[in-house]
N, C-alpha and C positions, 0 to 999 in steps of 0.2 A: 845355132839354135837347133835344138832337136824337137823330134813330135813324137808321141808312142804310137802304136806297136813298132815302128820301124823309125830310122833316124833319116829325118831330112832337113836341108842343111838350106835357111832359106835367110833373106837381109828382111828385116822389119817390113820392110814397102812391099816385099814378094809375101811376107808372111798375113800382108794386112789384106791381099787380094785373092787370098786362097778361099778364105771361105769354108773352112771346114765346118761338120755339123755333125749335132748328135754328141751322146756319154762315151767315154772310155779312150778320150783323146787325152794322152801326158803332154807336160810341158815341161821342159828342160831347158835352160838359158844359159851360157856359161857355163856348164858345169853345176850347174844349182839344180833339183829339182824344184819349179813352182807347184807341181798338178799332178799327183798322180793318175787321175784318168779313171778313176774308180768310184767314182758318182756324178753327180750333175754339177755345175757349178752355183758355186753360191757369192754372193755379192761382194765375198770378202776375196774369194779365189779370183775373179774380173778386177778387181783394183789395183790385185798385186804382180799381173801379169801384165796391167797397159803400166805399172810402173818399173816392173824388169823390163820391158819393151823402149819404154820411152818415147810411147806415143799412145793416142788412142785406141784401142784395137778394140774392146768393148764397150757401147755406148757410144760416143763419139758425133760428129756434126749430121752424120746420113741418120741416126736413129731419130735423134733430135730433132731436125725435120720433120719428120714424120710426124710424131709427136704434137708440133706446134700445128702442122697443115691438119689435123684431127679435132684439134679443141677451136681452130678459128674454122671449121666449117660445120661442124653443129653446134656454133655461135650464131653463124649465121641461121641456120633454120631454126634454133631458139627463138631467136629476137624476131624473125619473120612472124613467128606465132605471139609474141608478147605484144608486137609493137600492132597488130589487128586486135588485140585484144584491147588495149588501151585506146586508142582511137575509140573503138566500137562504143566502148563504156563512157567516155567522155560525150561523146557525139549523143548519144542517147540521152542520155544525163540533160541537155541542154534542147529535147523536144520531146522526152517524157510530162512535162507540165500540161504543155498545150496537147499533147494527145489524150493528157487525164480528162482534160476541161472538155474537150470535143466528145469523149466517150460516157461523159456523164451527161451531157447534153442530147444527145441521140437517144440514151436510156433511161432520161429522167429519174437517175441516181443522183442523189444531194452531192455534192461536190466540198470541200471542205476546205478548198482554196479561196471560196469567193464567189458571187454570184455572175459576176464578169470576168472575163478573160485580158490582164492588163500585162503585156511584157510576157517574159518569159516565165517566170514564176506564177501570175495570174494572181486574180482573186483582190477584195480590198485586204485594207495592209491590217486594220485593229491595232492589235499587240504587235507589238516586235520579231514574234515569231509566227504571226498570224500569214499566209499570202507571200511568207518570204521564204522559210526555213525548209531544207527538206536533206532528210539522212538518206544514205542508200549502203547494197551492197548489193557485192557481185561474188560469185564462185564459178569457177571456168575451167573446164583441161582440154587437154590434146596428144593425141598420138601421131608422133610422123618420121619419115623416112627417107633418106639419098642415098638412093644405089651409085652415085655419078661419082662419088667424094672419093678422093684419095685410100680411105679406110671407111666403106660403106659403115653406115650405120643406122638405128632404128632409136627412138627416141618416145619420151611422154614427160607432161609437166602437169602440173596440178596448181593454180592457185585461190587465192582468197584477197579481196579489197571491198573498204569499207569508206565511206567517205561523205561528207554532208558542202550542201551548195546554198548560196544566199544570194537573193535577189537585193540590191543597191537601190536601181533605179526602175522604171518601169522595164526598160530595155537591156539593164544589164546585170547579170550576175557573176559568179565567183565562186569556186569552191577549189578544196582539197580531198587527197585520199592518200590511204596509208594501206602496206598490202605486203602480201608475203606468197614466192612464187618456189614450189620444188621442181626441179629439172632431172632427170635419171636417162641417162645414154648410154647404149651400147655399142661395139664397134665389133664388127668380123672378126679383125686381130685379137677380141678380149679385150682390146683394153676397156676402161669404164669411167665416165664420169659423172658425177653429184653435184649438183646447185642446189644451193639455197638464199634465191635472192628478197633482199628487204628492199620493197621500193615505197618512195612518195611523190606525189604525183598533184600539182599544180594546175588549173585550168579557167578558161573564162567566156563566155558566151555574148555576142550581142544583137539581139533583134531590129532585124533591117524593116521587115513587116512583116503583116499575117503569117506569111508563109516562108519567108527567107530566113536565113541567120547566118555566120560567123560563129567560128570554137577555134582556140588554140589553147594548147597545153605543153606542158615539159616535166618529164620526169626523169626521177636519179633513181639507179639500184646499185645497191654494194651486194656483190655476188660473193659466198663464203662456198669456195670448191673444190673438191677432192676428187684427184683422177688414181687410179689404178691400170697399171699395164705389165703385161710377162714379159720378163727378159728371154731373146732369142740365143741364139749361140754368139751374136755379135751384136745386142744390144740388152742394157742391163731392166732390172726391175725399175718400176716407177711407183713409189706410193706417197702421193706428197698433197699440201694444201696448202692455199696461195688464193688471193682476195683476186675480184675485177669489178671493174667501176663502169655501170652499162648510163647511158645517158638516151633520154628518146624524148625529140620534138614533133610537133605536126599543128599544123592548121589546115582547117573545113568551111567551105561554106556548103548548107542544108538546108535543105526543101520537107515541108510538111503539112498535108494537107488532107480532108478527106471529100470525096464524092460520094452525097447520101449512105450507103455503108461500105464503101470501099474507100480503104486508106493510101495515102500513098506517103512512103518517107524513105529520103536518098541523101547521101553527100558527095562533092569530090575534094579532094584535097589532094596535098603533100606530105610525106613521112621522113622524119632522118634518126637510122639509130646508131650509135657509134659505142662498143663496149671496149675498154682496153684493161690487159692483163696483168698479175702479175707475173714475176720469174718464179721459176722452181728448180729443183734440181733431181736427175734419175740417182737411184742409188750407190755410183761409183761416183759422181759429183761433176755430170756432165750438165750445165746450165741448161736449163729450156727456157726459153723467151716467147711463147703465141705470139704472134702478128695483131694488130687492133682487129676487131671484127666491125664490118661497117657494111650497112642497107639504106638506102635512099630507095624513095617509091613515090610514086604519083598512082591516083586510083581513084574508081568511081563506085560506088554502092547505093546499090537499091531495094528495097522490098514493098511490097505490094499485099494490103493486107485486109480481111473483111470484118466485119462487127457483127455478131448478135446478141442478145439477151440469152439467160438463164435463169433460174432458180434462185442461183445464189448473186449474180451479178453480170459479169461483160465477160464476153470472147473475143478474142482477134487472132484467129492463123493468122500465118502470114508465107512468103514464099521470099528469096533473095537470091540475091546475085551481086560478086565483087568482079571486076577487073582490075589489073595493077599492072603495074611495069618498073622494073627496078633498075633505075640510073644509073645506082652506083652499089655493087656487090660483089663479093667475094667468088673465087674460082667461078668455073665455066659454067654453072648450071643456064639452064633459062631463062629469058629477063619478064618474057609475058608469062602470067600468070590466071586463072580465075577460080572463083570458088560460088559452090552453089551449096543453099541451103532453105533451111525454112524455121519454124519454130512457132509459140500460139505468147500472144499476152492476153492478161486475166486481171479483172481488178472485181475480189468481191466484198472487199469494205471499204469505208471514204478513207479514199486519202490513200490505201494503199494496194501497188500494183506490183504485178509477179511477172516475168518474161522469161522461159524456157527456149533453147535455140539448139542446132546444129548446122554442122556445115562440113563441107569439104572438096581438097583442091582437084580440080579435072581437067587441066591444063599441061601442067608443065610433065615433063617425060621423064625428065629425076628426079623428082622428088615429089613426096605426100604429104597430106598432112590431113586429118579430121579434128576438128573441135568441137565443142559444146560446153554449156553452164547452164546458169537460173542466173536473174537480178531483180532485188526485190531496192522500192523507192516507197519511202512514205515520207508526204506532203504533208507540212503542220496548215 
């Protein structure tokens, strides 16, 4: 085997640990020239040199690696931020009724649920959709960061869910939502990847009393994602797409309540998210395979928040705080966690209420993360 400018004379296994770098390297096998050495290589010059070779020398099981430990760790702080987000919006969803009923009661705003407070949905029933029905939506993003990760990277996601909830009984209700989440990461190396998950999302509440409840929910997303990464001297291009199936449980019990104009509303729970990948392939037809990405967490949340009149109708800042600990997660980061935030809710016509929030993490040492959205509910 030869190399240009000079000839060295090396066995595949010495050739595979040499490591050479950079343009203007020939490759000669046999007597064959592969590679003039007279520009960069290109996808097709790598395929045809691990095939004169007769083994991988471009692309191969160390790139691959790589590769996979990059998409299963900003999987993980994906889903870290998807799976607070979900929760949040569920949990809310299931003591926005009664904080409607309590905030028009303080403010002697008509109320359009009912003049009584019955269950979780409140109000008498009338019509079918009277005291029971209520639509909502959320919009939400984040921006965040793990400098700890094999291939640091910075990250941001943007979503959208819509979804409506129906009370059964006095004590129980039920709803759905339907949602669409874009995911956009960067990594040190360049490489880059793109989500766009469609997720739906099942949920159900039930009132123990006044002030107590239960939520549990589950949802599914089919992830549609495209990575891009630069071939180095000894691993090749990557520009491929390939599906993954994210799955996230949890249940909550929550407190809600208020003292004359201070409110108070918290939950603790459990969390499990588990997304698994498909295969893809780098552009000499080296398989990549991600690892599942998976997050378990237990955690407690609180906010604290005040009521006054307006003009137009109600205010409630509010102030929060989460703690969490995750049981079960991918590479070394951190396991404690917290996040601190605040935000204001507004209701200034019956029946419908607006919540602006942010928040962000101040705990952990690898990793960031800031979020915010608006969520708007309105009560038939």
């Amino acid at each position: 085997m030869q190399f240009g400018y000079h000839t060295t004379t090396l066995t595949p296994e010495e050739a595979y640990s040499v490591g050479f770098s950079g343009e203007g390297l020939s490759w000669e096998i046999d007597g064959e020239l592969i590679f003039d050495g007279s520009r960069a290589y290109t996808d097709e010059d790598m395929q045809r040199i691990n095939e004169a070779l007769g083994f991988t020398f471009f692309g191969g099981s160390e790139s691959a690696q790589s590769e996979e430990e990059s998409v299963s760790d900003s999987a993980s702080a994906n889903n870290r931020v998807s799976t607070r987000t979900v929760v949040s919006s569920v949990t809310n969803r299931a003591a926005s009724l009664a904080r409607n009923f309590r905030i028009s009661q303080e403010s002697g705003l008509p109320d359009t649920s009912g003049k009584a407070l019955t269950g979780l949905s409140g109000g008498d029933i009338g019509e079918w959709a009277i005291g029971r029905l209520g639509i909502w939506a959320d919009a939400s993003g984040a921006i965040y960061s793990d400098e700890a990760s094999s291939d640091a990277f910075w990250g941001n996601q943007m979503g959208f869910m819509g979804g409506a909830d129906y009370r059964f009984t006095d004590r129980l209700m039920a709803g759905a939502g339907l949602g669409v989440e874009r995911a956009e990461i960067d990594f040190k190396s360049d490489r880059q990847r793109r989500i766009t998950y469609v997720n739906t999302t099942v949920y159900g509440a039930y009132l123990i009393n006044d002030t107590l409840s239960v939520n549990g929910l589950g949802s599914y997303s089919v992830g549609i994602n495209s990575v891009e990464a630069p071939g180095t001297f000894v691993s090749a291009n990557i520009d491929a797409d390939y599906l993954s199936h994210r799955f996230i449980t949890a249940a909550n019990l929550a407190y809600n309540d208020a003292f004359d104009r201070v409110t108070a509303f918290g939950y603790m729970g459990i969390s499990y998210s588990h997304e698994i990948f498909g295969t893809y392939e780098d552009t000499v037809g080296t398989e990549i395979e991600p690892p599942d990405s998976k997050l378990g967490q237990v955690y407690a949340f609180g906010d604290v928040g005040y009521t006054f009149e307006t003009d137009g109708g109600v205010l409630e800042p509010f102030v929060s705080a989460r703690l969490e600990y995750d049981f079960v997660r991918d590479g070394d980061n951190d396991r404690f966690g917290s996040v601190l935030g605040g935000g204001v809710r507004a209701r200034w016509t019956e029946g419908l209420t607006v919540e602006a929030f942010g928040n962000t993490e101040v705990a952990r040492s690898d990793e960031t993360a800031t979020s915010f959205g608006i969520n708007m509910r309105v009560q038939f």
